[in-house]
Wavefront OBJ file of the C-alpha trace (Angstrom):
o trace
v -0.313 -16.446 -7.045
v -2.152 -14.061 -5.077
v -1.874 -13.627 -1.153
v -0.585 -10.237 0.852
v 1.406 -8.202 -0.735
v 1.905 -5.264 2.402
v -0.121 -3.859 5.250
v -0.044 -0.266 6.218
v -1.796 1.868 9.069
v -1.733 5.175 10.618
v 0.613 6.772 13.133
v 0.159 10.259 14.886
v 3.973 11.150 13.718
v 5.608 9.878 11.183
v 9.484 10.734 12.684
v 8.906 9.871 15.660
v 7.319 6.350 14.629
v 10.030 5.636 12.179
v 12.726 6.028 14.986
v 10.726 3.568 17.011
v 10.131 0.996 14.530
v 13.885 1.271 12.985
v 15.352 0.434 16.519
v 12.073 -2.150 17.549
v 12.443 -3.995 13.966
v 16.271 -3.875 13.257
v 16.549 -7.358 15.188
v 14.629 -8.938 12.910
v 16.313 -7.889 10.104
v 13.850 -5.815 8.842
v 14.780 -1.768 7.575
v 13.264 1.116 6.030
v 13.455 0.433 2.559
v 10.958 2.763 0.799
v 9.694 6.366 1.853
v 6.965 8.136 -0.493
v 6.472 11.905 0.109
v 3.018 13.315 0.351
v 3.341 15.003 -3.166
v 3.724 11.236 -4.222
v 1.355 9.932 -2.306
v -1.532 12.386 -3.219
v -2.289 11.830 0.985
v 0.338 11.810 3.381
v 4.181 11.132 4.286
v 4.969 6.841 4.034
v 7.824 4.454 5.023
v 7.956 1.019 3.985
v 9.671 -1.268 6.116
v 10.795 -4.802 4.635
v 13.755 -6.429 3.521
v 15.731 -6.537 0.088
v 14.019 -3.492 -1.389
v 10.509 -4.904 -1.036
v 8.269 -2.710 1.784
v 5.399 -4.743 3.120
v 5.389 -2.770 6.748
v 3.986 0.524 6.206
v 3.171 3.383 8.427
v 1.963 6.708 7.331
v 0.131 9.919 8.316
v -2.357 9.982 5.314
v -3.656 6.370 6.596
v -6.043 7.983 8.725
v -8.488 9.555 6.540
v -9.361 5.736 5.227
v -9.989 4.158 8.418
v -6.541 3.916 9.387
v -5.909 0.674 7.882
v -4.336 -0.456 4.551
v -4.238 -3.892 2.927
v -3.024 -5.151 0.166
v -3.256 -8.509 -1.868
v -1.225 -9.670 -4.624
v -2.754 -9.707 -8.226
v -1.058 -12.413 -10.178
v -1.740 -9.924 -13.668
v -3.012 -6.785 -13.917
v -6.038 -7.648 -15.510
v -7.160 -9.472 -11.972
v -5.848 -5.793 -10.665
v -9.024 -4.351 -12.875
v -11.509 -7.491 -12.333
v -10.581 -6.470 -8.478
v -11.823 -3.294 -8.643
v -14.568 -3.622 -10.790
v -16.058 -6.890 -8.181
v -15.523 -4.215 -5.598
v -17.426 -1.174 -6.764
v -19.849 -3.680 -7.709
v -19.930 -5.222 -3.842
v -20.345 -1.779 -2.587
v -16.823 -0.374 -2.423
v -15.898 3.139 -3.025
v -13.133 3.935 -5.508
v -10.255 5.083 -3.911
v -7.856 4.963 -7.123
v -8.385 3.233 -11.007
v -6.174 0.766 -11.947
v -3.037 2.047 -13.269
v 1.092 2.561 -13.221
v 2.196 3.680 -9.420
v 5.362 4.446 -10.836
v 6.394 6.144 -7.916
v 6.730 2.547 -5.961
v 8.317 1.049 -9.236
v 8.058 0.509 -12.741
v 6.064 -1.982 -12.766
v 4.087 -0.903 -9.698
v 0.333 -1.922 -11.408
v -2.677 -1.075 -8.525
v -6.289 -0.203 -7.817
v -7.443 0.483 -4.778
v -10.966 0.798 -3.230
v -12.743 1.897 0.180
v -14.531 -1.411 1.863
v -18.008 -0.365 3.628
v -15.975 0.264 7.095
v -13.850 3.038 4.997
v -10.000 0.772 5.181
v -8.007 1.067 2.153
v -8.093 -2.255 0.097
v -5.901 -2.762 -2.630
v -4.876 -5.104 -5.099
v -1.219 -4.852 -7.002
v -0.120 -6.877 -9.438
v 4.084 -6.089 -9.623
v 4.717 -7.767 -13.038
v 5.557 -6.010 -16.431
v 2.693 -6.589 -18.715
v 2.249 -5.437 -22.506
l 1 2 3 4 5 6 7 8 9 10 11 12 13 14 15 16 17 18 19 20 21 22 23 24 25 26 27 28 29 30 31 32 33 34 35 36 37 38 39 40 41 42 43 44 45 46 47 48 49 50 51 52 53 54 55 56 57 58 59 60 61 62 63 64 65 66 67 68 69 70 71 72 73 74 75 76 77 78 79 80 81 82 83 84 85 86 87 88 89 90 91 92 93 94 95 96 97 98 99 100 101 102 103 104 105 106 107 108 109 110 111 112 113 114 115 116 117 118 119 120 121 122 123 124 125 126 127 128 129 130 131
């Protein structure tokens, strides 16, 4: 089924923005549950707020250079994860990562991710093992 997986967006300091969304958050049960480094990232510093390991809150300092804003939908395999991509180069989009392994989220972490015409990250993930 696909829907929204996570949104994301930029802050002007990571630290200081994590502190403030820990404490803001923390009543409604949500937590930092994933933090990607820029090294893993290829952009900038991440945390993933959500609930039982799964991040679909995220702030980050690499947002920025995309428009600021980051969307994600849910692939239900990964081959809509590739038709995804390919309908959005086609639309106009500009390729902001091939559809592959983010191992670095998970194992199973399968994504592609494009630039829409206003320059916001769009992605589509597909989270499933596939052979």
């Amino acid at each position: 089924m696909s829907g929204l997986d996570h949104v994301g967006f930029a802050v002007a300091d990571v630290a200081r923005s994590t502190a403030f969304y820990t404490q803001a958050l923390a009543p409604l049960g949500l937590a930092v549950v994933m933090q990607v480094t820029p090294e893993q990232s290829g952009a900038g510093a991440h945390v993933g707020f959500g609930t039982a390991q799964k991040p679909f809150f995220w702030i980050g300092d690499g947002e920025a250079r995309h428009g600021g804003v980051h969307v994600a939908f849910t692939a239900p395999t990964r081959a809509a994860v590739d038709a995804f991509h390919a309908a959005a180069l086609a639309a106009g989009g500009r390729d902001n990562g091939a559809p592959g392994l983010r191992p670095h989220y998970h194992s199973d972490y399968y994504g592609a991710f494009v630039l829409d015409p206003d320059g916001h990250n769009v992605e589509a993930v597909c989270h499933l093992a596939e052979g």
